[in-house]
C-alpha positions as CSV (number, residue, x, y, z in Angstrom):
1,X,0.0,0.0,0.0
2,X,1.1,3.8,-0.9
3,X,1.2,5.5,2.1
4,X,-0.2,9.4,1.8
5,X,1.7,11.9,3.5
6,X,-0.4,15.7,3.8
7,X,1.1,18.4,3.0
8,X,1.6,21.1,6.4
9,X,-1.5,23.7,6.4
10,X,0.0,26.7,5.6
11,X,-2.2,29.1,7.9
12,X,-0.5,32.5,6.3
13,X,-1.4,32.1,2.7
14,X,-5.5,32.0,3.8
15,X,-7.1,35.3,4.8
16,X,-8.2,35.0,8.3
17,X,-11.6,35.8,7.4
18,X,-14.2,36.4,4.5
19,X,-14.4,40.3,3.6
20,X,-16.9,40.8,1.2
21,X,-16.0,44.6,1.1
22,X,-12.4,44.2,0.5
23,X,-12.8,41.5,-2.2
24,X,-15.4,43.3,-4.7
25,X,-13.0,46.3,-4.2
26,X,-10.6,44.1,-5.4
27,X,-12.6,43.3,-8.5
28,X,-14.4,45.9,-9.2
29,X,-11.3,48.1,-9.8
30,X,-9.9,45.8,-12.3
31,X,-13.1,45.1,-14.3
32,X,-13.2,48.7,-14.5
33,X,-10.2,48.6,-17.0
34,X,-12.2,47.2,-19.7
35,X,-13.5,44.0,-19.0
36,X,-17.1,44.7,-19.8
37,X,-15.7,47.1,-22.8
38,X,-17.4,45.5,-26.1
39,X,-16.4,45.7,-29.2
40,X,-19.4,47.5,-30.9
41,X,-18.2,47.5,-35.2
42,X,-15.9,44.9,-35.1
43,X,-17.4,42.8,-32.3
44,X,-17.4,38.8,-33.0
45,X,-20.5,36.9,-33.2
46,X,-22.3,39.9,-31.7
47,X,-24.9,39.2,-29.0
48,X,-27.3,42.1,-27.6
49,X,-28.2,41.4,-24.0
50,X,-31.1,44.3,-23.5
51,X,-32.9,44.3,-19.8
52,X,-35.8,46.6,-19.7
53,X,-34.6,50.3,-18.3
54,X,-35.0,51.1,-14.7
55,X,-37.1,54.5,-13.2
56,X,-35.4,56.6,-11.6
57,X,-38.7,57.3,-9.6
58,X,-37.1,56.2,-6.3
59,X,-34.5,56.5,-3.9
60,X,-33.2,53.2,-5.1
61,X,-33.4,50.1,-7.0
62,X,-35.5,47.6,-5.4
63,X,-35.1,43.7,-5.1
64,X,-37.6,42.9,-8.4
65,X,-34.6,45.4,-10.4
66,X,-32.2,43.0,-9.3
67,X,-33.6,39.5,-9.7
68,X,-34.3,40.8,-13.3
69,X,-30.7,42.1,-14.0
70,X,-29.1,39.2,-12.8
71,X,-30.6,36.9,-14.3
72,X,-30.4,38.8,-17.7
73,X,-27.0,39.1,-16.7
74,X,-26.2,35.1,-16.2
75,X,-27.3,34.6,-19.5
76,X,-25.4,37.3,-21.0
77,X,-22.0,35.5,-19.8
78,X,-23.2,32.5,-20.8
79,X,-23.2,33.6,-24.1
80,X,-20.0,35.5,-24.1
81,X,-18.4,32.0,-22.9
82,X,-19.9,30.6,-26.4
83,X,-17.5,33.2,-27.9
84,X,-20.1,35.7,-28.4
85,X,-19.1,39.3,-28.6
86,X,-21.8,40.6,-25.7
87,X,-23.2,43.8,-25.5
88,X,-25.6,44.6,-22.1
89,X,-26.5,47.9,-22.6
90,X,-27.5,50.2,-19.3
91,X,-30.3,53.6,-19.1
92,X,-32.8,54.9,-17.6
93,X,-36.2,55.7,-18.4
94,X,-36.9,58.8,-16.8
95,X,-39.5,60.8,-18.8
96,X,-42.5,59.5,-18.1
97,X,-45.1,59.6,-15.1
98,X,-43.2,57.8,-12.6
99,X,-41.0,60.1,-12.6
100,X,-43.1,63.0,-12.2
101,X,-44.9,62.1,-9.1
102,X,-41.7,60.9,-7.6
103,X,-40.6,64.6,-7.7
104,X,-44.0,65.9,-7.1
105,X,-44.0,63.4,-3.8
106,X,-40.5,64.7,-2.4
107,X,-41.0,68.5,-3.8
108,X,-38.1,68.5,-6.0
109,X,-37.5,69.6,-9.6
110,X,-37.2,66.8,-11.9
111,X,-34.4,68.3,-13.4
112,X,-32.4,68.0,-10.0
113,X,-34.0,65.1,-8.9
114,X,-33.6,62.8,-11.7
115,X,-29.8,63.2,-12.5
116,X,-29.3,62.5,-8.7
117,X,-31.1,59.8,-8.7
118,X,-29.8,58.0,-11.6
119,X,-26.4,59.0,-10.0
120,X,-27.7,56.5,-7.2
121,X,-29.0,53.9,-9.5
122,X,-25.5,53.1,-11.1
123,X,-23.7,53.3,-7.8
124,X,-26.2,50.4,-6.9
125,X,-25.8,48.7,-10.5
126,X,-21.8,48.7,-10.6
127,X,-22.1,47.2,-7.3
128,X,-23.9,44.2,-8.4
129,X,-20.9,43.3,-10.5
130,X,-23.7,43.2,-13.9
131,X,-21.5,42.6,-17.1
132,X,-22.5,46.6,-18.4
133,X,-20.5,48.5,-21.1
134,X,-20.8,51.8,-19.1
135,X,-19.6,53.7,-21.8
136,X,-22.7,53.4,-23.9
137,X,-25.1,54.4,-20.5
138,X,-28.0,56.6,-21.5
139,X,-30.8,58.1,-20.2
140,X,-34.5,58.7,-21.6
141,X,-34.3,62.5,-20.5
142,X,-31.0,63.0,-22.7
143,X,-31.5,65.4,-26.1
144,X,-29.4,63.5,-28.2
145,X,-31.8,60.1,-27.5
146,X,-35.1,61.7,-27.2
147,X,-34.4,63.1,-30.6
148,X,-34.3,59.7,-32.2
149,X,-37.5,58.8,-30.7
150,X,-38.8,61.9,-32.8
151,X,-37.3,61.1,-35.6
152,X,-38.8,57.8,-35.3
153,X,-42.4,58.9,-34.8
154,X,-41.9,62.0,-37.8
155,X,-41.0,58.4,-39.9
156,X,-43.7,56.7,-38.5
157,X,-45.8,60.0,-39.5
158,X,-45.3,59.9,-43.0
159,X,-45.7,56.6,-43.7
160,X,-49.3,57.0,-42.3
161,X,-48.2,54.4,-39.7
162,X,-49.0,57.2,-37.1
163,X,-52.1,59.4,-37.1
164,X,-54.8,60.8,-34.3
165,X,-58.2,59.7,-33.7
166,X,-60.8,60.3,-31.4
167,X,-60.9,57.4,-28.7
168,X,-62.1,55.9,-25.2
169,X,-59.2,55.5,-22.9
170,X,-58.6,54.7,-19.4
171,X,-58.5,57.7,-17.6
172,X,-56.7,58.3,-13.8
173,X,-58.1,61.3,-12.4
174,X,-55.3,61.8,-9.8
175,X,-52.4,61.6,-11.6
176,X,-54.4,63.3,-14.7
177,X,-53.1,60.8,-17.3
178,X,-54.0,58.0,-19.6
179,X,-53.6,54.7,-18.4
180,X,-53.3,51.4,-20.5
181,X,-55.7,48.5,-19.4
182,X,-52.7,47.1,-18.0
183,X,-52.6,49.8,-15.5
184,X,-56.0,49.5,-14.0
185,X,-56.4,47.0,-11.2
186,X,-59.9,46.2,-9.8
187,X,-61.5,49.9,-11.6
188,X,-58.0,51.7,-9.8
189,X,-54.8,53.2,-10.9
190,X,-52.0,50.5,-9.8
191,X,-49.6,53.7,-8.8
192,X,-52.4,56.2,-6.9
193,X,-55.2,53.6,-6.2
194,X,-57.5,56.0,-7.9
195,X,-60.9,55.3,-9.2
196,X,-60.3,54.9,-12.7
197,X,-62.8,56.5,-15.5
198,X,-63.5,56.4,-19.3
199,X,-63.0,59.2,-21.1
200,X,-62.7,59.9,-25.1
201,X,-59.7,61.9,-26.3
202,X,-57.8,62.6,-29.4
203,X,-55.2,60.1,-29.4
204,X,-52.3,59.4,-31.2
205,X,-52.2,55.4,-32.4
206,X,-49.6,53.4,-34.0
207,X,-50.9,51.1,-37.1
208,X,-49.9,47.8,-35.8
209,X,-53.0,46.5,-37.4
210,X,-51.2,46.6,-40.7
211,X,-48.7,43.7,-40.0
212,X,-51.0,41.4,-37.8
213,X,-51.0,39.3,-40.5
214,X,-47.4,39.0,-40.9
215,X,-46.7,39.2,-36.9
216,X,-49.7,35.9,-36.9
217,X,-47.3,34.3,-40.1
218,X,-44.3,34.7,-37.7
219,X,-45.2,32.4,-35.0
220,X,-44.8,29.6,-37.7
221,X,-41.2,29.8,-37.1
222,X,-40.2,32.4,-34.6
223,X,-37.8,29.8,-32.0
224,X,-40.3,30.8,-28.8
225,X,-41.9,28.4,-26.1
226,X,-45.6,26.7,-28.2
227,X,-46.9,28.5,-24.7
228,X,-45.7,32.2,-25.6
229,X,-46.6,31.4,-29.4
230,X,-50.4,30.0,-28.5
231,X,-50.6,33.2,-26.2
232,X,-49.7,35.6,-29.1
233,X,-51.9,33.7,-31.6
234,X,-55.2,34.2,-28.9
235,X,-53.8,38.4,-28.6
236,X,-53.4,39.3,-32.3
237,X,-56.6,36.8,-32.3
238,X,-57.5,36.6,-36.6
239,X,-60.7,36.4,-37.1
240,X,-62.6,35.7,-40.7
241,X,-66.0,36.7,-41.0
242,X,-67.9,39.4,-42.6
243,X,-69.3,43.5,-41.9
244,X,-72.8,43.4,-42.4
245,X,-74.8,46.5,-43.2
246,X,-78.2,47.3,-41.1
247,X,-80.0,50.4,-42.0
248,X,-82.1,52.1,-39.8
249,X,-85.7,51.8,-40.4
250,X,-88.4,54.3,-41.4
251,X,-91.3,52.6,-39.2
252,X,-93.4,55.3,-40.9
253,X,-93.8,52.2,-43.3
254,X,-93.8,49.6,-40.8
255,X,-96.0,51.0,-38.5
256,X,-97.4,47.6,-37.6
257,X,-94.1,46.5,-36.6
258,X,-93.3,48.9,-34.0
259,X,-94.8,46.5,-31.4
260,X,-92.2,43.8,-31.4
261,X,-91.0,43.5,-28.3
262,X,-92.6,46.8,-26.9
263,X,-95.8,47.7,-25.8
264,X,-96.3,51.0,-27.3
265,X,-96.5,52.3,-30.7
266,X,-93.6,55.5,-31.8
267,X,-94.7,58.4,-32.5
268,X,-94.1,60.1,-36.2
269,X,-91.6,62.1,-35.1
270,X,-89.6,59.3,-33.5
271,X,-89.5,57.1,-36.7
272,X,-88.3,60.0,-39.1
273,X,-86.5,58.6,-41.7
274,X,-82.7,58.8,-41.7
275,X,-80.4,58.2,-44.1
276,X,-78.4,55.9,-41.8
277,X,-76.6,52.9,-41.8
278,X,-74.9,50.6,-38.6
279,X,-72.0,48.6,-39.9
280,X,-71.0,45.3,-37.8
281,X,-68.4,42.6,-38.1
282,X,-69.5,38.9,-37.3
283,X,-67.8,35.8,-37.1
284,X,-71.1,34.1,-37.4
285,X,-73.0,35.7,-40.3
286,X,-74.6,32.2,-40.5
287,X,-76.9,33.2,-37.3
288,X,-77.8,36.5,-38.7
289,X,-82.0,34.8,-39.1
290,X,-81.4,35.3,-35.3
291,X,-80.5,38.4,-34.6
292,X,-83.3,40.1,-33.0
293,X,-81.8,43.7,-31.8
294,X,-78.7,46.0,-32.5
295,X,-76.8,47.1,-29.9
296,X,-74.1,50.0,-29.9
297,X,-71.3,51.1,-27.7
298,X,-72.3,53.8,-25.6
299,X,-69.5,55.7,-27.2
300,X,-70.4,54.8,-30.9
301,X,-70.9,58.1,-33.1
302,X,-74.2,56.8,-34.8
303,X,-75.8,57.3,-30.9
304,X,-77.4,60.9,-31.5
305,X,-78.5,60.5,-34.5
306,X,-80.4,57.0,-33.9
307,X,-81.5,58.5,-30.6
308,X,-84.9,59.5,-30.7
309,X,-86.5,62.7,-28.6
310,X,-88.4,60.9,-26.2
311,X,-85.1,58.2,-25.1
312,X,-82.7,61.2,-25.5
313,X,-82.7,61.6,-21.6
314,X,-82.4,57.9,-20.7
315,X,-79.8,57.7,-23.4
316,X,-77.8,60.6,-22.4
317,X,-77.6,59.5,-18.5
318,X,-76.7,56.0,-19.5
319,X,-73.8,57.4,-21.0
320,X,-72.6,59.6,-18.8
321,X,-72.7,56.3,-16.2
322,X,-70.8,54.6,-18.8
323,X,-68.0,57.2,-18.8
324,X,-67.3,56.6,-15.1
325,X,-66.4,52.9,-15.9
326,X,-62.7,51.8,-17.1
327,X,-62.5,50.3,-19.9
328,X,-61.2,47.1,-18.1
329,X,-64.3,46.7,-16.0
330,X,-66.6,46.9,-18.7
331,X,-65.1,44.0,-20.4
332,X,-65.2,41.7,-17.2
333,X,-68.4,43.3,-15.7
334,X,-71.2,40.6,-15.9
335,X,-74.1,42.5,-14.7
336,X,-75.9,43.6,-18.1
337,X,-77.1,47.0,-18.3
338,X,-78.2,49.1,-21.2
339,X,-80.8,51.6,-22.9
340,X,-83.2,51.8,-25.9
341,X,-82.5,54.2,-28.5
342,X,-86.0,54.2,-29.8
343,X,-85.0,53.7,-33.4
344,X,-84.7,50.3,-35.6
345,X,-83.0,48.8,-38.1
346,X,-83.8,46.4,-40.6
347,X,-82.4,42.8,-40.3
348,X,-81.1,42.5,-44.0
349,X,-81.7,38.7,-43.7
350,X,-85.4,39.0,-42.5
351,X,-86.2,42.2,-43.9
352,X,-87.6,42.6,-40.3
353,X,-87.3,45.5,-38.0
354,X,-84.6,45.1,-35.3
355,X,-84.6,47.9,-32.2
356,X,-81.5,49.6,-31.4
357,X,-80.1,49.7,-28.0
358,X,-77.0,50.6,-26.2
359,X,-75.0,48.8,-23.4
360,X,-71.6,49.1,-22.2
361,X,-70.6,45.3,-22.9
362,X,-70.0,46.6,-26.5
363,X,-66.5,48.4,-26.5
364,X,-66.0,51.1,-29.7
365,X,-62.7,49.6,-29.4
366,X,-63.5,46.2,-30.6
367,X,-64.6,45.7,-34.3
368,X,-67.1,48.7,-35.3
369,X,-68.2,49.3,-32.2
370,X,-71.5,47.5,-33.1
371,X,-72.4,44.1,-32.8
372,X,-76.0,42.1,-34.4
373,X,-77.2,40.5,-31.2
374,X,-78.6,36.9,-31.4
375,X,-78.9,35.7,-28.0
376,X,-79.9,32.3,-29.4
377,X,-76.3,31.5,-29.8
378,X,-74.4,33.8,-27.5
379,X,-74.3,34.0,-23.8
380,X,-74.0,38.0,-23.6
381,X,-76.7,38.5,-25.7
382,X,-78.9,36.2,-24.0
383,X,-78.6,37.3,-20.6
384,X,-79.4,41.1,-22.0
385,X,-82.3,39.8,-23.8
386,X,-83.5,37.7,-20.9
387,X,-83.4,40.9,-19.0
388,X,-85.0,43.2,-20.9
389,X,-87.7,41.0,-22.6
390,X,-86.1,40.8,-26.4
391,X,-86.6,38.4,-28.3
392,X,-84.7,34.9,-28.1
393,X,-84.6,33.4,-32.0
394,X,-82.8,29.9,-32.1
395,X,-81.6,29.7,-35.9
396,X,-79.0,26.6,-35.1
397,X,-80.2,23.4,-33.6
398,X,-78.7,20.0,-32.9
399,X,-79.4,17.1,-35.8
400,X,-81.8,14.4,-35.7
401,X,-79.7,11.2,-34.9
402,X,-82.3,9.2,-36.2
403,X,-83.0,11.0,-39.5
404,X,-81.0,13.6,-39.8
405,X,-83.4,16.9,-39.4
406,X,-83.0,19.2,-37.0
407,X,-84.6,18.5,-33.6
408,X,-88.3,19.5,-33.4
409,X,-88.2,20.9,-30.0
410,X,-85.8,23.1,-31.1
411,X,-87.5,24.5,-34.2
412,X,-90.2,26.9,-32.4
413,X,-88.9,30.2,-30.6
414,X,-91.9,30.5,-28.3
415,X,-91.4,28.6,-25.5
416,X,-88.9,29.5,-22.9
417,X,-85.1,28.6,-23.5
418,X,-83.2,28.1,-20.8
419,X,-79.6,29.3,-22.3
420,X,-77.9,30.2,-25.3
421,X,-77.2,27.3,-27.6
422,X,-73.5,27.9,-28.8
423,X,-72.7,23.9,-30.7
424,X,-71.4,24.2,-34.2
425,X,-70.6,20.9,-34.6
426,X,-73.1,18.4,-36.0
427,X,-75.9,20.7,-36.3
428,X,-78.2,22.6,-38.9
429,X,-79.4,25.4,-39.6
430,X,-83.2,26.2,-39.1
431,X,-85.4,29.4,-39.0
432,X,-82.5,30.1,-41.7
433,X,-85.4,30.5,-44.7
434,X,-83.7,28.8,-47.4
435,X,-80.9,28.3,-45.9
436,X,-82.5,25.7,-43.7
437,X,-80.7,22.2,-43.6
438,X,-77.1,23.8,-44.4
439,X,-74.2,23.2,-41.6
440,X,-72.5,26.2,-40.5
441,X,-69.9,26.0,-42.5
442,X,-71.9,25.8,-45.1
443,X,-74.2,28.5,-44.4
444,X,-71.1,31.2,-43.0
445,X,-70.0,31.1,-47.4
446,X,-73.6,30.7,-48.8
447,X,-75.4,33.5,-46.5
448,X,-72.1,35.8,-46.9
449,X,-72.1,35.4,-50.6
450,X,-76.4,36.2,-50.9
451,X,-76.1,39.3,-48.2
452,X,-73.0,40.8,-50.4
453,X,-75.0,40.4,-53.7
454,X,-77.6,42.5,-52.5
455,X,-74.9,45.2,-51.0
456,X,-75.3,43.9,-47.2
457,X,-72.4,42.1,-46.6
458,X,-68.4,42.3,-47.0
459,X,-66.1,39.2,-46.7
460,X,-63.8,40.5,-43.9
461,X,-60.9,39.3,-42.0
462,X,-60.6,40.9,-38.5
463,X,-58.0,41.1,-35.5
464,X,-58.9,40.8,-31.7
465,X,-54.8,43.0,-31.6
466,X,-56.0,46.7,-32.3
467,X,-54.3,49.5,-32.7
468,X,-51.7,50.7,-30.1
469,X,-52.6,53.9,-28.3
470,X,-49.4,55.8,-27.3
471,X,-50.7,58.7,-25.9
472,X,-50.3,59.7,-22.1
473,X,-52.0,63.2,-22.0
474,X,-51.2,65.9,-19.0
C-alpha cells in the first residue's frame, strides 16, 4: 500500500476571514479597466443582452430590479463563454409619469431630482458586478436620445403608420393621465389607487394592425416556447367573418311593426326617416335569421342621431354612467345594463325591423363598435335579452340522430329557453329560410355570398390585436 503523507497547512497564505468589502473592491477596480468594454463594429459573433430600463422614480433600486438584471446578466456570460461578442446595454427611463410624481411626492424639480437619482442607480448597479458597457449608459431624458425617438415617430408620420383619432381610454383622475388596461387593477390606478374613469380623447395610435397578418405568419417559425406562441396567436386573435350592413328603419312604413317587443306604438316624429346605416363585423354571419336587436357602444358616433327625442334623456344619463367605468371593467363586468335608443333597423336577412339599443358590454374599441345580437347562440346577448324581454330566436339546432333533421323541439322560438345554444358541430341550420338544412360551415360562405350580392355584406378578416394607443396626456 502507498502510504499518503499531507502536506503542512500553511495558515498565512489564507485570509483570516471572508471580507466581502475588500474582495469586490478588489474586483471591481480591475473590471473597470475594460473587461465589460465591447467591441461594438468589429465585435465577434455579436450578441445584444437588453434588460428593460429602470425608473429613476425612487431612492433606489428595489429587489424585483435586481432579480431581473441578474438573471439577464447570467445569461449574457453564458453567451459571451460561447465566444459571443456581448453587449448589455444600461439607461434609464426617466421621462414618463413615474418620474413626475416621484418629484411631485418629495418637492423637487425633476431636473435635480432625476440626474441624482440615476447617479444613485448606477452606484447600486456597478455594485452588483452586472457585465455593463458603461460607456454606452444613456438616459431617456437625454437630447441626443429623445431626438431619435422623434425622428422615429416624424417616420412613422409619413408613412401614415402614425395618425390621431378620437378614442375611449382609461383615464386616472389623480395623476391626470391615460392609463393602459394594464394599469388599471380592480377599476383603480396601480400607482395612486384612484378610481379609474373612461374618457374619449384625441389620441395618437400606431398602425400595428397593418402587420397582424405578418406578426400571426411569424409564430410559424419564430424559436419561442408553443406556450408564448399559443398566447400571441389568442392576442393578435384573426378572425374571418364578414361587416354586415343594417340600415335604420323608417317605421313610418312599418308602422305595424313597431310593437315587437314593446308595448307602445312610436310616434311620427320618433320614426323620421334617416339616411343611416350601422356597420357590424360577425364571425357568425350564418346566425344573422337570429338576430333580434342592435346594440351599440355607448361611445359609438351613430348614438345621436339614432336617438330618438323621447329616449334622449335615458340615453344621455346612461352614458354619462358609462363614462365613469374603465374600460377594463366593462369587459369583465357581468351584470348587463343598457338603454333603448328608440329607433330600428332592418335585419337584412329577414327584412324585419330590429330595435337599437346601447350597453356598455360593447367596447367602440372592438370591431365597429357595433355588434347584431342573437342571443340564441351567444351568452352575452342572452342574458341582455333575458333581461330586458327581447326576443330569443334559435336559428342553429342540434341534428336528428335518427333521420338527420333538425330537432323539433328546437325549431319553435316560443317557449322559454333556458340558455344560449353555442354547438357548431353536427348541427343545422333552421329558422334560416332557405338556408334551412345547411351546416355552419356551409351557411357562413352561402349567407355571406347572398347578403353581399344585395350590398349587405363584405367578406372581412378581423383582428382581436387593435391598434396601439401611445398617448399619455397631461
Amino acid at each position: 500500500m502507498t502510504e499518503v503523507t499531507q502536506r503542512p497547512h500553511d495558515a498565512a497564505a489564507e485570509p483570516d476571514s471572508y471580507e466581502p468589502a475588500a474582495i469586490e473592491r478588489k474586483w471591481q477596480e480591475r473590471w473597470e479597466r475594460g473587461t465589460n468594454d465591447t467591441d461594438l463594429a468589429d465585435g465577434a459573433r455579436p450578441f445584444y443582452a437588453l434588460m428593460m430600463f429602470p425608473y429613476p422614480s425612487a431612492e433606489g433600486l428595489h429587489v424585483g430590479n435586481l432579480f431581473a438584471f441578474t438573471g439577464n446578466d447570467i445569461y449574457g456570460r453564458f453567451q459571451r463563454l460561447q465566444g459571443h461578442s456581448v453587449f448589455e446595454p444600461m439607461g434609464f427611463d426617466a421621462f414618463g409619469i413615474h418620474s413626475e410624481n416621484y418629484a411631485l411626492k418629495v418637492g423637487t424639480h425633476p431636473a435635480d431630482l432625476i440626474p441624482r437619482n440615476i447617479e444613485n442607480f448606477r452606484r447600486q448597479l456597478k455594485r452588483a458586478g452586472l457585465m455593463i458597457d458603461w460607456r454606452h449608459e444613456l438616459s431617456t431624458t437625454d437630447p441626443r436620445y429623445y431626438k431619435w425617438t422623434q425622428w422615429i415617430f416624424l417616420e412613422l408620420f409619413k408613412r401614415g403608420l402614425a395618425y390621431k383619432r378620437r378614442a375611449a381610454v382609461n383615464w386616472c383622475p389623480n395623476d391626470k393621465t391615460v392609463l393602459a388596461n394594464e394599469q388599471v387593477i380592480d377599476g383603480a390606478c396601480e400607482r395612486c389607487g384612484a378610481q379609474v374613469e373612461q374618457r374619449m380623447l384625441e389620441q395618437w395610435f400606431f398602425r400595428i394592425t397593418d402587420y397582424a397578418e405578418r406578426l400571426l405568419k411569424n409564430l410559424d417559425w419564430i424559436d419561442w416556447s408553443d406556450t408564448t406562441k399559443t398566447a400571441q396567436r389568442n392576442w393578435i386573435g384573426r378572425s374571418d367573418g364578414a361587416e354586415l350592413v343594417f340600415r335604420v328603419q323608417d317605421f313610418l312604413e312599418n308602422a305595424g311593426a313597431a310593437t315587437v317587443g314593446f308595448n307602445a306604438m312610436a310616434t311620427t316624429a320618433e320614426l323620421s326617416a334617416r339616411a343611416l346605416e350601422i356597420r357590424v363585423f360577425t364571425t357568425r354571419p350564418d346566425t344573422i335569421f337570429g338576430a333580434t336587436y342592435l346594440v351599440l357602444a355607448p361611445e359609438h358616433p351613430r348614438v345621436d342621431a339614432v336617438t330618438t327625442d323621447d329616449q334622449r334623456g335615458e340615453v344621455v344619463a346612461y352614458r354619462a354612467a358609462a363614462a365613469k367605468q374603465d374600460i377594463v371593467s366593462r369587459k369583465v363586468n357581468k351584470e348587463k345594463t343598457g338603454v333603448f335608443t328608440g329607433s330600428f333597423a332592418t335585419n337584412p336577412a329577414t327584412g324585419e325591423p330590429i330595435p337599437i339599443w346601447i350597453a356598455d358590454y360593447v367596447l367602440m374599441e372592438y370591431g365597429t363598435g357595433a355588434i347584431m345580437a342573437v342571443p340564441g347562440h351567444d351568452e352575452r346577448d342572452f342574458e341582455f335579452a333575458k333581461k330586458f324581454g327581447l326576443p330569443i330566436v334559435r336559428v342553429v339546432a342540434p341534428k336528428s340522430s335518427a333521420a338527420g333533421h333538425v330537432d323539433s323541439q328546437h325549431r319553435d322560438q316560443h317557449p322559454p329557453l333556458e340558455e344560449a345554444f353555442i354547438e357548431t358541430e353536427n348541427v343545422h341550420l333552421c329558422n334560416s329560410g332557405q338556408f334551412n338544412g345547411l351546416t355552419v360551415e356551409e351557411a357562413l360562405h352561402a349567407i355571406v355570398t347572398w347578403l353581399a350580392e344585395r350590398g349587405d355584406a363584405t367578406p372581412i378578416v378581423n383582428y382581436r390585436r387593435h391598434d396601439w394607443c401611445i398617448s399619455r396626456q397631461r
